[in-house]
N, C-alpha and C positions, 0 to 999 in steps of 0.2 A: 667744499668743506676743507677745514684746512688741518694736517696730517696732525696729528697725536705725536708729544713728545715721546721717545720709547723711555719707557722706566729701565734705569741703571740695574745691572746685575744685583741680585741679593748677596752679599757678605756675611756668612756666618763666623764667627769666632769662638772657637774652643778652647776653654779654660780648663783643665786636668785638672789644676791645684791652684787654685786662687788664693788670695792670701791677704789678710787686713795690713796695708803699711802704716809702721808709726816708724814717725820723721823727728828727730831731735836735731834742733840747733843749740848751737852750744860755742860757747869763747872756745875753750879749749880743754879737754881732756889731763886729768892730774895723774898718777897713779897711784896707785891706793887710795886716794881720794875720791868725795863724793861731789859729781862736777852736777849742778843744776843748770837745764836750759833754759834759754831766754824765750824757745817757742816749740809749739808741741803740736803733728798734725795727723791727721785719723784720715784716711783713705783708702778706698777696696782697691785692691792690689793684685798683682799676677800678672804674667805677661799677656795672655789672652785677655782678662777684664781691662787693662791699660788700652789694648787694641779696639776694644768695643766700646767704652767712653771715648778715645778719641773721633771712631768711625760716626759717633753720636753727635760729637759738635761739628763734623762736618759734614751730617744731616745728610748721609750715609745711607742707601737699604741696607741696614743691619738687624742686624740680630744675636744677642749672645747666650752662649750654654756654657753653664759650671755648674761647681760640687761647691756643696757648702756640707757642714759637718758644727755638730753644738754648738755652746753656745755664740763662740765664736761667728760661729755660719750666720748664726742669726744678726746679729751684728751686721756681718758683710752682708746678708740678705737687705737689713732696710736701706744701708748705705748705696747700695745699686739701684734700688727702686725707686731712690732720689735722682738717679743721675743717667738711665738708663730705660728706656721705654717698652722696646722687646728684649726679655730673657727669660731662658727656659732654666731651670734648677733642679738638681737632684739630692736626696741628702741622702749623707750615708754615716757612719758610726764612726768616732772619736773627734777630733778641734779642728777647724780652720786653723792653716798655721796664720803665725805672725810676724813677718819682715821686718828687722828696725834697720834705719838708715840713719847714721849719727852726722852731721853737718859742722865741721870744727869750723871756727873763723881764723885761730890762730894756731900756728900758719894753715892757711886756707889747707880740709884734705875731707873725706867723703867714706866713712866705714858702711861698708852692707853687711847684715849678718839677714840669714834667709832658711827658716824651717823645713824641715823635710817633708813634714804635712801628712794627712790621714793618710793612711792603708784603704787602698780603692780594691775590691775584689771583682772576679771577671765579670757576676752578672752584673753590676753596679756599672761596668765598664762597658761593656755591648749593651746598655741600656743608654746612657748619654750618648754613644757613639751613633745608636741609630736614630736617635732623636738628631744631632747636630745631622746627620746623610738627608735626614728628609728634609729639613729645614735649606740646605742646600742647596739641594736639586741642580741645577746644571749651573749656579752659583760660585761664587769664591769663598772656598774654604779656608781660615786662617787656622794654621796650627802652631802654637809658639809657647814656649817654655816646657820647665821641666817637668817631668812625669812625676806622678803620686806613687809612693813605694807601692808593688803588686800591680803596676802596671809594666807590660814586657816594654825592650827598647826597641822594641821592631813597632811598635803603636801605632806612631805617625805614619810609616812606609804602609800600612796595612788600610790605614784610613784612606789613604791617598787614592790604593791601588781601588778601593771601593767608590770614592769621588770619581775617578776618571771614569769607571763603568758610567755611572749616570750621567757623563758629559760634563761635572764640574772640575774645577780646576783649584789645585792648593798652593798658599803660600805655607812654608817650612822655617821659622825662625827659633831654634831650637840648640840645646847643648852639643858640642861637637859627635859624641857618643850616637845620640838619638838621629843626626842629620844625617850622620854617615849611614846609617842604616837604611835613609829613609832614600837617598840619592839613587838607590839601585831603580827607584820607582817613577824617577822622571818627574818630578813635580814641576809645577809649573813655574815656582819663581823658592828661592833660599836667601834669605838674609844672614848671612855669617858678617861678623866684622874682622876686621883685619886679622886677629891672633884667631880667630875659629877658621878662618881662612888656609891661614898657616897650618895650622893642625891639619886639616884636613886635606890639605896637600904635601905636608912634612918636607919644607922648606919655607927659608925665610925671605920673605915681599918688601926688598927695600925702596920700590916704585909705584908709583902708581899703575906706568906700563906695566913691572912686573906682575900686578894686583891684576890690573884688566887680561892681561895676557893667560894666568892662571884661573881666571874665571871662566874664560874663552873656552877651556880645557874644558870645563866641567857641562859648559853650552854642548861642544861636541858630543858630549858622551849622553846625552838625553836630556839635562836640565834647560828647560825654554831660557832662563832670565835667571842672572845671580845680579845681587844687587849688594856689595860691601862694604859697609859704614866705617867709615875712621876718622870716628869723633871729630874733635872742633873739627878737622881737613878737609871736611864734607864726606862725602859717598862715590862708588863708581857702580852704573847700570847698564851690565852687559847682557845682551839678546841676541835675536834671532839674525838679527842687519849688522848692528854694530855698537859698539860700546862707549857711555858717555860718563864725564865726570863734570861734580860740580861741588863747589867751594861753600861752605857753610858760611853762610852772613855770618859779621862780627853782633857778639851779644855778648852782655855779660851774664853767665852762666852762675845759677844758680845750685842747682843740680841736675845731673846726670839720668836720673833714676825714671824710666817714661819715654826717653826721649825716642830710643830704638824702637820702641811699640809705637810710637808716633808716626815713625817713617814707613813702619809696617802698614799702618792705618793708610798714612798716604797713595802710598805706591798699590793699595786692593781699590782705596776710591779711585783711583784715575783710571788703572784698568778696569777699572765695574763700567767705565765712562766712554772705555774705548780711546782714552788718547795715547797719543802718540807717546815712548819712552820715555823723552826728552822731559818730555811736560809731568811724567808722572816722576821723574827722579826729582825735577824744582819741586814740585807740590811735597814731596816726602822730606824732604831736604828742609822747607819751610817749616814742615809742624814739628819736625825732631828740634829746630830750633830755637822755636816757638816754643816748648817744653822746659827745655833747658832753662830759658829765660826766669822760669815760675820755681817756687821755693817747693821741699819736699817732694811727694809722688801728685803735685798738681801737673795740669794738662795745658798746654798752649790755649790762648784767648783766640777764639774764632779769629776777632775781627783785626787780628794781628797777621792773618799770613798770607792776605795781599801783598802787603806792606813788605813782608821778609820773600817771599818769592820773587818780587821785584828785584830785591839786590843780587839774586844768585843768577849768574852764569853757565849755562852748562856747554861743556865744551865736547865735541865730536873727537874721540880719539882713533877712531878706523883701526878698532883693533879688534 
C-alpha cells in the first residue's frame, strides 16, 4: 500500500475588522474640483480577508473568521462567499467600514484613506476568538491588521499565548502598537516592514545587514522567524539557522494595496508545507509580486507565480 499524502497544516485567518475596498482610478486629482474616474472596483477587504482569498488561490487548508456589521456586512458577506469557500462570520451592531484607495496616473501616486470600523464588545470578542482557537487547533493562526475600537492592544499577545497552549503556532502582521505588545509572547513568525521595523527597534535600518541583523535581535529574544518586506527591494527571512534575502522580480506595479497580505498568505502555505525558509521566503516573495501586478485590492493570478518565483534569487546572508 502506498503511504498517504499527509494533508498540510490548517491555516486560520483572523479578520478583527474587515472592510469593503473601493479602488478609484483616476488621471489625476484637481483641487476643489470634481475629478471622475476612469475605473471603479468593489472588493472585500482587510488585512486578514486579503490573507484568506489569497491562502484560497493557493488552494491552501484554510479557513477564514470575520466580523461583519449592517448593511455594509452584508455586502462583504456575499462578496466572500464568491471568492472564499470556508468562513465563519459574526455580526455585531453598527457598518462594515469602508477603505478607498484613489490610484492617480498623473504623476503616478497612491492615496489610502481607511475607517475605523464598528465597535466590537468583549462578548462579541471572545466569541469569534474561540471560534478562530478551535478551528485552529494545532494549525497556523494568522493575526494581521488592525483592531476594531473596544478591542484591547494586548488581543493578538492574548490569542497567541492561547494558540500555543493547543500546540498551534501564529503569524503577527499587525500595527507597530499591537506587535509590540504581542512580542512579549513569542509568536511564531512577524511580518513588520522596514519603517514598523524601525519603530519597533527605535533606530534607523540603512542595510539590509542592518535589517537582518536587527531582526536577529528580535529571533534571540523568543520570536522563531521575522520576516521584513521592503517593498519593490524584496524581503529578508530571518530564523531559527539563519537569515535570507531576496529581490522582488521586476513588474510593473500597479498597486500596492494586498500585496503584504500576499506574502503573509505565502510564507503560512510553505510552512503549513513544512518547507525549508528559503523556499517559503521565494513563494511569499512571488505572490506579493504577483498582487502588485493587478489593479486595485485584486490578488495575484495563480498561474502567474511559477513564472515570478523563478526570477527571484534568494541569497544566504549568515547572519
Amino acid at each position: 500500500m502506498k503511504p498517504t499524502a499527509k494533508t498540510p497544516q490548517a491555516i486560520i485567518s483572523l479578520s478583527l475588522n474587515p472592510a469593503i475596498d473601493l479602488t478609484y482610478e483616476l488621471n489625476n486629482l484637481k483641487h476643489d474640483q470634481k475629478s471622475r474616474a476612469t475605473k471603479t472596483y468593489y472588493d472585500p477587504g482587510g488585512t486578514g480577508i486579503n490573507v484568506g482569498r489569497a491562502l484560497e488561490k493557493l488552494q491552501a487548508n484554510s479557513h477564514t473568521c470575520c466580523i461583519t456589521a449592517g448593511k455594509m456586512g452584508e455586502f462583504l458577506d456575499t462578496m466572500l462567499r464568491q471568492e472564499l469557500n470556508n468562513i465563519t462570520t459574526i455580526q455585531i451592531e453598527g457598518e462594515t467600514r469602508i477603505n478607498t484607495t484613489l490610484l492617480q496616473q498623473f504623476p503616478p501616486s497612491q492615496y489610502e484613506i481607511n475607517a475605523a470600523g464598528p465597535t466590537i464588545n468583549p462578548y462579541q470578542l471572545n466569541e469569534i476568538i474561540s471560534q478562530f482557537l478551535a478551528l485552529c487547533g494545532q494549525g497556523i493562526g494568522i493575526l494581521t491588521g488592525s483592531l476594531p475600537p473596544g478591542a484591547p492592544e494586548n488581543t493578538y499577545r492574548n490569542i497567541n499565548i492561547a494558540l500555543q497552549k493547543q500546540g498551534g503556532r501564529a503569524i503577527i502582521d499587525a500595527p507597530v502598537s499591537v506587535m509590540k505588545k504581542a512580542l512579549s509572547s513569542n509568536p511564531f513568525l512577524i511580518k513588520p516592514n522596514q519603517h514598523e521595523l524601525e519603530a519597533l527597534q527605535k533606530k534607523t535600518l540603512p542595510s539590509i545587514e542592518r535589517i537582518a541583523t536587527e531582526a536577529r535581535l528580535i529571533c534571540q529574544q523568543g520570536t522563531q522567524y521575522v520576516c521584513v518586506s521592503l517593498a519593490e527591494k524584496g524581503a529578508i527571512l530571518t530564523g531559527p539557522v539563519n537569515s535570507y534575502y531576496g529581490k522582488s522580480p521586476k513588474i510593473t506595479a500597479h498597486s500596492t494595496v494586498g500585496a503584504g497580505d500576499s506574502v503573509v498568505a505565502g510564507l503560512a502555505h510553505a510552512f503549513a508545507q513544512q518547507q525549508a525558509p528559503d523556499q517559503a521566503l521565494k513563494l511569499a516573495l512571488a505572490c506579493g509580486a504577483g498582487t502588485a501586478k493587478k489593479p486595485g485590492t485584486q490578488l495575484f493570478n495563480t498561474e502567474d507565480i511559477a513564472n515570478l518565483a523563478q526570477q527571484i534569487e534568494i541569497k544566504t546572508l549568515d547572519i
